[in-house]
C-alpha positions as CSV (number, residue, x, y, z in Angstrom):
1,X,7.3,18.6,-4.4
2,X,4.6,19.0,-6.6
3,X,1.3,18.0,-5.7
4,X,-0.6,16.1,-8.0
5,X,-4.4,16.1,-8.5
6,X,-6.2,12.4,-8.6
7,X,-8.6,11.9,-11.3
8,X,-11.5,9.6,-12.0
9,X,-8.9,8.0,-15.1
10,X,-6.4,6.7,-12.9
11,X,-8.9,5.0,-10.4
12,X,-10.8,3.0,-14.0
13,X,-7.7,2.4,-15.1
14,X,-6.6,0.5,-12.3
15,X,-9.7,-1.0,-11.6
16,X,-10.1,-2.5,-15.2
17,X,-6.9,-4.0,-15.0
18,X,-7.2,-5.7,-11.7
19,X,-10.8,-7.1,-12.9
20,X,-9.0,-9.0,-15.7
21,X,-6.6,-10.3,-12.9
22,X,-7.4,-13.6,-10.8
23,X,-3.6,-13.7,-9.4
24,X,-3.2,-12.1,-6.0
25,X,0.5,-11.3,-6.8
26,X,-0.6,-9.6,-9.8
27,X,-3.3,-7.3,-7.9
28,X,-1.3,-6.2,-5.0
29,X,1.9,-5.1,-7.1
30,X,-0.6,-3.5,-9.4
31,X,-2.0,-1.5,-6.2
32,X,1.2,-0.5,-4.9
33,X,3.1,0.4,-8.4
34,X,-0.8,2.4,-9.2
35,X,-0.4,4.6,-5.7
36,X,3.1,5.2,-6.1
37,X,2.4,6.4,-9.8
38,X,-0.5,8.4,-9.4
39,X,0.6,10.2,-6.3
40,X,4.2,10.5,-7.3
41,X,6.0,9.5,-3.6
42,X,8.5,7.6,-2.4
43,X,7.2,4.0,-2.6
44,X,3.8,2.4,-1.6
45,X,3.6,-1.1,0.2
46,X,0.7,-3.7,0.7
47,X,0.4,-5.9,3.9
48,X,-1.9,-8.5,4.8
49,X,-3.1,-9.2,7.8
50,X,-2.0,-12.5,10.7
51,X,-4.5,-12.9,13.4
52,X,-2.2,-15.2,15.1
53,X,0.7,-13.1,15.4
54,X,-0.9,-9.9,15.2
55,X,1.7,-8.8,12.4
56,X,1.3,-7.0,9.4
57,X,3.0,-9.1,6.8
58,X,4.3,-7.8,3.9
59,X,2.7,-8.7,0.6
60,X,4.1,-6.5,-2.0
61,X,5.8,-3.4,-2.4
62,X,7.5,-0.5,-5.0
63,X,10.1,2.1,-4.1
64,X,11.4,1.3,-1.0
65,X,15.2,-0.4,-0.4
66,X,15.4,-4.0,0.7
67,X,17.0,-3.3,4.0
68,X,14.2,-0.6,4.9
69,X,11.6,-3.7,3.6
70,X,13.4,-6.6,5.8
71,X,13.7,-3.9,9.4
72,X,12.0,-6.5,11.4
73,X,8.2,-7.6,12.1
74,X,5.8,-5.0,11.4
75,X,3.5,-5.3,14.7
76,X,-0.4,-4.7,14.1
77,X,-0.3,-3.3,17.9
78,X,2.5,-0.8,17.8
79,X,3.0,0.1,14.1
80,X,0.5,3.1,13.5
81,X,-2.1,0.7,15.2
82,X,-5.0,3.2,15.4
83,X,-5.2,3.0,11.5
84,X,-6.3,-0.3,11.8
85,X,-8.8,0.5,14.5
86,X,-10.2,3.5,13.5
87,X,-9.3,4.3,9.3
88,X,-7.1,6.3,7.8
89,X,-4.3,8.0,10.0
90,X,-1.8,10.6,7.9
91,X,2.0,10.5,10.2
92,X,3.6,14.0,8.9
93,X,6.4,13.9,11.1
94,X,7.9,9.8,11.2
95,X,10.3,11.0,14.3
96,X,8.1,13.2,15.8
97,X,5.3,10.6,16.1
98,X,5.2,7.8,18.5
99,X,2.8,5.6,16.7
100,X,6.0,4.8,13.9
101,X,7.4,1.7,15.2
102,X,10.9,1.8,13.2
103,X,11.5,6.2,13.2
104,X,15.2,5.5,12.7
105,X,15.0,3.5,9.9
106,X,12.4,5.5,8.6
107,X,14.6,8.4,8.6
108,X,17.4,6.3,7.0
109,X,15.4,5.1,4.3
110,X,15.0,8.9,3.6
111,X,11.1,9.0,4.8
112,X,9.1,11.8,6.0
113,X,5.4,11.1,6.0
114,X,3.6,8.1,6.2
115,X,-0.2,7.8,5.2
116,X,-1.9,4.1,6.3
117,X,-4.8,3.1,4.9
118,X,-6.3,0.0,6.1
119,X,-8.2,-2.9,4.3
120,X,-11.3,-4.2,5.3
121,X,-13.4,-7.0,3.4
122,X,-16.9,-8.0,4.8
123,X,-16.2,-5.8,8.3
124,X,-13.2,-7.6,8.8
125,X,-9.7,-6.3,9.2
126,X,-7.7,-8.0,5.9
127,X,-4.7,-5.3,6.1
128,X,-3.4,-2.3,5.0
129,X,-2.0,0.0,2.3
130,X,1.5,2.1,3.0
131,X,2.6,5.7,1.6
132,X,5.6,6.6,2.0
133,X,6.8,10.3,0.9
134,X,10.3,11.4,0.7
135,X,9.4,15.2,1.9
136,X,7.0,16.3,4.5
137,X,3.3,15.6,3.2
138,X,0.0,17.0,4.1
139,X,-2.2,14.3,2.8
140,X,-5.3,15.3,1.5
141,X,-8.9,13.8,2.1
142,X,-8.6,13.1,-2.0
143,X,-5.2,11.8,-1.1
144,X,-7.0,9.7,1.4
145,X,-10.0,8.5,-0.7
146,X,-7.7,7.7,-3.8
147,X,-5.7,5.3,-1.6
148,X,-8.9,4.1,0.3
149,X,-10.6,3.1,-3.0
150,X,-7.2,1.0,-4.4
151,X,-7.3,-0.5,-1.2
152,X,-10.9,-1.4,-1.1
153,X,-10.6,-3.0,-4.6
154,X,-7.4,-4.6,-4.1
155,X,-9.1,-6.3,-0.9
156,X,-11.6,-7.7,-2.8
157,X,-9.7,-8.9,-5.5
158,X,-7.4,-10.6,-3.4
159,X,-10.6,-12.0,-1.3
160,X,-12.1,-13.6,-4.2
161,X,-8.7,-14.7,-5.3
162,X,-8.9,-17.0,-1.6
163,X,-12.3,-19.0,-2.9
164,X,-10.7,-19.3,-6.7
165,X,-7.7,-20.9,-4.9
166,X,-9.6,-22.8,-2.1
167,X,-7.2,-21.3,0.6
168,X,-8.8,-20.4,3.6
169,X,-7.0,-17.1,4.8
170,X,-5.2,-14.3,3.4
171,X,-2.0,-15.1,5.0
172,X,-2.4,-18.5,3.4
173,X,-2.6,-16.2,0.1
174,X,0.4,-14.6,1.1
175,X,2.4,-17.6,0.9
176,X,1.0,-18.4,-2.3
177,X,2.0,-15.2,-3.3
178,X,5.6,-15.7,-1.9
179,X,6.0,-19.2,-3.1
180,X,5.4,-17.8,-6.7
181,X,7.6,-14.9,-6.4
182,X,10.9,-17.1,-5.4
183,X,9.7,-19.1,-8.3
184,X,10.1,-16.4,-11.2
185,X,13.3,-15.6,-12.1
186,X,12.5,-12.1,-13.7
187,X,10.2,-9.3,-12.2
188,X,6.7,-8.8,-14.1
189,X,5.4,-5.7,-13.9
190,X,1.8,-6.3,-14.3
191,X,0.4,-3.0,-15.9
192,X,2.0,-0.2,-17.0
193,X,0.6,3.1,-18.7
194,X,-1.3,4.2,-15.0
195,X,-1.8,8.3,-15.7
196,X,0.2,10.4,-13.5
197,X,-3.0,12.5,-12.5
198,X,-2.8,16.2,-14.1
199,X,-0.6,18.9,-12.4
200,X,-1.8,21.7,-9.9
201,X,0.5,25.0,-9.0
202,X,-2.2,25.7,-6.0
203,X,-0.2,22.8,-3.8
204,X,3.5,24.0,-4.5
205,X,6.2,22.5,-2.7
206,X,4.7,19.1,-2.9
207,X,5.4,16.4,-5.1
């Protein structure tokens, strides 16, 4: 694969656009279509946070299957947990790792790497950003601050997006969100035209 260099561009771009936005939905398919784009992987997903269950629920995502999307419960305890603790954690190896909570179905879904990104609003835990790469990835720390910062403004957008709509938690967003998309009968893509950031031949073998 070809590695690809992130640029200021893609980060305004995607931050004007989700500043004109006061629908969740809108913001966290934006993220997730914006990180897949840029980066050029496999997919990108977007969860949000359930203190009572202590599951990452799924808000949004781009790229991946159905089946790979609908696995099972995505627990906050066993699924690449320290990200949520600590920041950032990069899995190169999903079956050679034993934070990945699903490796099998990784591997089906034709995954190799796994970079979790969590996001955190007011120094608390709101949830966490997904990439998924379809060969082995060494994630760089520009890889890492590109997804960090999408994160972080996709947090807050979604934050605000809770006192606009006088719901009290982001999983109560969530369902909002949900409730909206089983409503639609056709998918929106919210913005298009993100800039694949330019190419670099010193990372070969990446995409």
């Amino acid at each position: 694969m070809e590695k690809k260099v992130i640029n200021y561009e893609t980060i305004l771009s995607v931050a004007k656009a989700i500043s004109h936005s006061k629908d969740p939905e809108e913001v966290a398919l934006l993220t997730v279509e914006s990180i897949k784009t840029a980066l050029n992987v496999k997919g990108c997903s977007l969860f949000l946070f359930n203190r009572k269950t202590d599951e990452l629920e799924l808000a949004t995502s781009f790229g991946l299957s159905d089946e790979y999307l609908n696995k099972g419960p995505v627990s906050a305890l066993k699924s690449i947990a320290q990200s949520l603790e600590e920041g950032p954690v990069a899995i190169y190896d999903v079956m050679d790792d034993p934070r990945i909570q699903y490796p099998n179905e990784a591997q089906k879904e034709g995954i190799s790497s796994i970079l979790s990104v969590p996001i955190v609003v007011g120094g608390r835990l709101m949830g966490a950003v997904r990439v998924y790469t379809a060969e082995p990835w060494e994630f760089t720390l520009d890889d890492v601050n590109f997804v960090q910062a999408l994160a972080q403004i996709a947090g807050g957008a979604i934050n605000m997006a809770r006192y606009v709509k006088g719901l009290k938690s982001s999983i109560e967003v969530l369902k909002t969100m949900k409730e909206v998309q089983t409503q639609r009968t056709t998918r929106r893509t919210p913005y298009e035209g993100v800039p694949i950031s330019v190419s670099s031949s010193e990372h070969p073998g990446k995409e």
